[in-house]
N, C-alpha and C positions, 0 to 999 in steps of 0.2 A: 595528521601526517603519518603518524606509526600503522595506520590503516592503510593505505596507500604502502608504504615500504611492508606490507604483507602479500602482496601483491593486490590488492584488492583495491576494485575499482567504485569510487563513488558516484550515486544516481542520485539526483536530486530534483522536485519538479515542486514549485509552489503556484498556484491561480487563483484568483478571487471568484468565489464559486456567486457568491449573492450577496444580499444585502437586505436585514433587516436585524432584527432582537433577539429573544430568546427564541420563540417559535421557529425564526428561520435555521438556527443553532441547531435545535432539536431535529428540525427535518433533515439538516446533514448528519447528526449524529444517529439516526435511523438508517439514511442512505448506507453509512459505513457498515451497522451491523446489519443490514439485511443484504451484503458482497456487494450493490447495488455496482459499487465502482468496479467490479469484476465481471460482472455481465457484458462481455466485449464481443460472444459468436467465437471467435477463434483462441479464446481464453476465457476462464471460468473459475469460481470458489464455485460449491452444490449451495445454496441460498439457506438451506438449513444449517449449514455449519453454525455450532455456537461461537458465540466470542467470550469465551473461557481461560484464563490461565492454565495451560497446559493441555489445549486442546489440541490434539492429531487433523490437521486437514492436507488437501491435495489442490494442488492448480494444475488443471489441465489445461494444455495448450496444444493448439492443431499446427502441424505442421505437415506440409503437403498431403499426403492419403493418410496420415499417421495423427495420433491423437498421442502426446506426452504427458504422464504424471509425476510431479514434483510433489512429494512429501514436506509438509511441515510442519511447525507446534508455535503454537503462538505462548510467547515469551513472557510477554506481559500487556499490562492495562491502565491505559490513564486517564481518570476522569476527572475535571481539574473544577465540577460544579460548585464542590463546597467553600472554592476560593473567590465564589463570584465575589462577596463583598471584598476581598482584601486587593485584587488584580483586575485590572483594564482587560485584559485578556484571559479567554476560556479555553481550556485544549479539548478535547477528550481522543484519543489515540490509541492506537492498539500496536506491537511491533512483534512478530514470527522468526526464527532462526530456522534453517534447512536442514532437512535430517537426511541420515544415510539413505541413498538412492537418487538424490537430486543432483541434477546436473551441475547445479553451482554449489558452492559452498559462502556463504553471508545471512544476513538479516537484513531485515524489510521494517518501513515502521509506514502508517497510512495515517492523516489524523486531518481533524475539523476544528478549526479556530475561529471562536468569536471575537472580534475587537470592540469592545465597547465603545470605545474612542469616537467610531465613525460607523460602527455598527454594520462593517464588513467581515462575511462571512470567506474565510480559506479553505480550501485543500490542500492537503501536503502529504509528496510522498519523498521518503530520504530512506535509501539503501545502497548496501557495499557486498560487493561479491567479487567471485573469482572462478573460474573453471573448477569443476569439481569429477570431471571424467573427460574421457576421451573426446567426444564427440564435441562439448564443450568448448574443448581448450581448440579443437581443429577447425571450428567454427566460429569464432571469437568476435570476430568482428560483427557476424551476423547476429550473433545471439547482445550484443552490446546494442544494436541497429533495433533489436523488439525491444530490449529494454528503453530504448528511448521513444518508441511505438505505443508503448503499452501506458507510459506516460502520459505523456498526448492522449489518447483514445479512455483513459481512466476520470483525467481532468476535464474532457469533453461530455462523457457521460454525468460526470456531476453535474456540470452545467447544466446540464440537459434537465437534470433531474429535479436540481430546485427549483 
């Protein structure tokens, strides 16, 4: 709640991506760090990006004749393998905060969940933002409308992928 009363708006998408063990694990936790989920044509990570603590990257996103760069640094890293024996469930997760220049101001987190349980595999994306400029704040609705686009079209390419 105290993120909301900042004004900032929560985005949240969870989908069962597949279904198998470890292997299937691995090949989404591949997906994640090769941007796989960012590869969308009208949005993009550059595929080389590392996934580093404290790595500088950009998402470019096309909008009409115009190509947008949004700076960010990825925050941190979670790899939850060493807990296989002790949890039913594996994460491994990456989450980015926006730097000066970016239209929004929030953090992002992407992550792959194994359930041992039932040996279904997740994607999950869970971020909070808020206008960070002008164009932003005058476009709000619209830019809320990708975000919930970019959603969709991220969880679908997973699919696709496993």
């Amino acid at each position: 709640q105290s993120i909301e009363r900042q004004g900032f708006a929560i985005n949240h998408s969870r989908v069962k991506i597949g279904h198998g063990q470890e292997e299937a694990f691995i090949r989404a936790k591949n997906l994640l760090q090769d941007w796989r989920h960012f590869q969308l044509g009208w949005a993009f990570v550059p595929r080389e990006t590392p996934i580093e603590r404290g790595q500088g990257f950009n998402v470019c996103s096309k909008e009409g004749l115009f190509w947008i760069v949004n700076p960010l640094r990825l925050r941190y890293i979670r790899d939850d393998r060493e807990q296989a024996r002790k949890n039913n469930k594996i994460v491994y997760a990456f989450g980015s905060g926006t730097l000066q220049g970016h239209l929004l101001a929030g953090e992002e987190r992407f992550s792959v969940e194994w359930n041992k349980e039932d040996d279904s595999i997740w994607y999950e994306i869970f971020s909070f933002s808020k206008p960070a400029h002008f164009l932003s704040l005058a476009t709000y609705p619209y830019v809320r409308f990708k975000q919930r686009l970019f959603a969709k079209q991220s969880s679908d390419k997973m699919i696709q992928e496993m």
